[in-house]
N, C-alpha and C positions, 0 to 999 in steps of 0.2 A: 503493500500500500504506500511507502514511502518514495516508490520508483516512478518516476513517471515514462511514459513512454509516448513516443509520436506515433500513429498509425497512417498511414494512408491510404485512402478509400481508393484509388484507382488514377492512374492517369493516362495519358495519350499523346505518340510522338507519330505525327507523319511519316508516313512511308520512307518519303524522299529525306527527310529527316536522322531516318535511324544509322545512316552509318556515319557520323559525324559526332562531334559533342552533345546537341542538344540533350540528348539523353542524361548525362554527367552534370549538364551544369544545371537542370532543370534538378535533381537528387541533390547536390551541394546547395542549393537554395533551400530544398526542402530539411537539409541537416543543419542549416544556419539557423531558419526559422525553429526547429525544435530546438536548439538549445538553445536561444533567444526566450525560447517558451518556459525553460528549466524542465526540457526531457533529458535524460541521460540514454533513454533506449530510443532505436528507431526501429518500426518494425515494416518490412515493406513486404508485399506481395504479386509475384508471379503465376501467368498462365499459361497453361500446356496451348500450344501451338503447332500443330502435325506432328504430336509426337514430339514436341523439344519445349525448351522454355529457354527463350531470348532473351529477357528481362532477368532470368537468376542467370546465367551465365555472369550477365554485367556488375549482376551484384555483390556475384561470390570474387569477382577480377576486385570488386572494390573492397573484400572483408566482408563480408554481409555471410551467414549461416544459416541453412536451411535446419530450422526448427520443426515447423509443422506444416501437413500438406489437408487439404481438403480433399472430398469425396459427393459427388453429389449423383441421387438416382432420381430421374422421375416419379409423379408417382403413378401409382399401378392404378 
């Protein structure tokens, strides 16, 4: 209860975008703003994408740890 932690709900980098910075410096905005906030954790989250995940590749390059994964079924 003492920790605070940043979440972030989802974001979006353009196609034409993704093999460049934007993606990096759009994440160190969001790690400024948390500890401007007094987060000491940041938690972010990736999605499978054909079988891979593009967004944890970047994040595990930056230090970031694959904690917990989701599951989800329709329902029947």
């Amino acid at each position: 209860p003492k920790t605070k932690v940043a979440i972030e709900l989802g974001w979006w980098i353009q196609e034409e975008h993704r093999s460049g910075m934007s993606a990096v410096r759009l994440l160190n905005a969001f790690e400024d703003w948390a500890k401007n906030m007094g987060a000491s954790v940041v938690s972010l989250s990736d999605l499978r994408v054909a079988d891979d995940y593009p967004a944890g590749k970047l994040f595990n390059k930056l230090g970031y740890s694959v904690v917990e994964r989701a599951h989800l079924n329709g329902v029947h």
